[in-house]
C-alpha positions as CSV (number, residue, x, y, z in Angstrom):
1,X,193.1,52.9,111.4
2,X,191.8,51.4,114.7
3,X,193.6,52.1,117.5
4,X,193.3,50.5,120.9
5,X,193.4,53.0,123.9
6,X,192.5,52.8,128.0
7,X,191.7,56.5,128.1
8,X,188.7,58.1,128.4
9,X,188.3,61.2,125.9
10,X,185.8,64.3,125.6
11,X,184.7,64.5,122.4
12,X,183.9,67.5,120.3
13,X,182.4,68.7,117.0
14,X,184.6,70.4,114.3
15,X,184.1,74.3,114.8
16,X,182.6,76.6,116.3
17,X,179.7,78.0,117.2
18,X,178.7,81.7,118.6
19,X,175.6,82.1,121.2
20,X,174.2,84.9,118.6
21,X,174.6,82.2,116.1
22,X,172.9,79.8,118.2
23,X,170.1,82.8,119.2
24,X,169.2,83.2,115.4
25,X,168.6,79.2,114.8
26,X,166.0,79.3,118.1
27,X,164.6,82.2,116.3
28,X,165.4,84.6,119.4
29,X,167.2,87.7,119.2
30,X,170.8,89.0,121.1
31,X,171.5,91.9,123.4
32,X,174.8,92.9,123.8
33,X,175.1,94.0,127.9
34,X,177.8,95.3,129.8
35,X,179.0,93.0,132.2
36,X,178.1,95.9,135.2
37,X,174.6,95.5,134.3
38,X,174.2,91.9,133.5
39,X,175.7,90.2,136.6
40,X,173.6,92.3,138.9
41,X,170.5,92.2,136.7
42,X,170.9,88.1,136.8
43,X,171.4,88.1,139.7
44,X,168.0,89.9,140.9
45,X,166.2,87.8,138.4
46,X,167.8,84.5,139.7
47,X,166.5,85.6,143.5
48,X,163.6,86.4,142.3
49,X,163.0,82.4,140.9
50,X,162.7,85.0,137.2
51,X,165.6,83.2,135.7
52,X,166.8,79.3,135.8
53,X,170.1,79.9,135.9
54,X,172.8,82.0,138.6
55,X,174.6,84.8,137.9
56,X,177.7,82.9,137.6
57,X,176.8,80.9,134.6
58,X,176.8,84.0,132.8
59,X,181.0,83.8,132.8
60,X,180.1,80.4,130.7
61,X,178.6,83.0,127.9
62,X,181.5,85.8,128.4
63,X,184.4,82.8,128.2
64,X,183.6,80.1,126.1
65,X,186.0,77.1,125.7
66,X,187.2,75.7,122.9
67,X,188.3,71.9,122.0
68,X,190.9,71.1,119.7
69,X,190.7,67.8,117.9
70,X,193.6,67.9,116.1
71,X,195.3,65.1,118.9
72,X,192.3,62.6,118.7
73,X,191.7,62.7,114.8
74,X,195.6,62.0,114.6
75,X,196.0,59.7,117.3
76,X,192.9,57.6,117.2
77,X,191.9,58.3,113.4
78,X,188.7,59.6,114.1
79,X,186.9,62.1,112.9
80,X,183.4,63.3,113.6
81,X,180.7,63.0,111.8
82,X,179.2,65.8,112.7
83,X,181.0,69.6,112.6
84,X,179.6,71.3,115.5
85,X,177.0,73.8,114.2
86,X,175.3,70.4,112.8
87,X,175.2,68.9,116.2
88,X,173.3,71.8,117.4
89,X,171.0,72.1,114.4
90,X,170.4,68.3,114.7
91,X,169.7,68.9,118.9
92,X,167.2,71.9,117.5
93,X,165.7,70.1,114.7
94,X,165.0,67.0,117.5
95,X,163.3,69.7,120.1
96,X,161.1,70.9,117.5
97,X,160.2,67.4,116.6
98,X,159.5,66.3,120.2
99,X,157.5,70.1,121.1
100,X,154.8,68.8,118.1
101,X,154.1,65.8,118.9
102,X,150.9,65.4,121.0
């Protein structure tokens, strides 16, 4: 079923995905933190040029968001073809593909 629309949509992956899960496929390991360490800990790091990334991205961690594709598979008939644990294996798999070549 093709549908024509004007709109322009966000698309996302079927499922989910947790940062440990995400840790364990980059072969790292997670530590849990309390928030009253982390934010101050980042935040030294980030000063300190230690860390790419402010203390505030750490709220993206703490308060992920969550698509729900329910809408665009049943009013566009689309589905995607990749669920998105796959996407980020594919993205990995790519990474490691591009880190050995000479």
């Amino acid at each position: 079923m093709e549908k024509e629309t004007s709109i322009i949509v966000n698309v996302s992956g079927e499922g989910t995905i947790t940062y440990s899960r995400i840790a364990e496929l980059v072969g790292k390991r997670c530590a849990a933190l309390p928030a009253w360490i982390l934010y101050p800990l980042t935040s030294i790091f980030w000063r300190s040029r230690l860390m790419p990334f402010p203390p505030s991205s750490i709220d993206f961690i703490r308060y992920p968001w969550v698509a729900d594709i329910t809408k665009m598979k049943s009013e566009f008939g689309y589905t995607p073809r990749y669920t998105t644990t796959q996407a980020v294996e594919s993205y990995l798999e790519g990474r490691r593909t591009r880190e050995e070549q000479p």
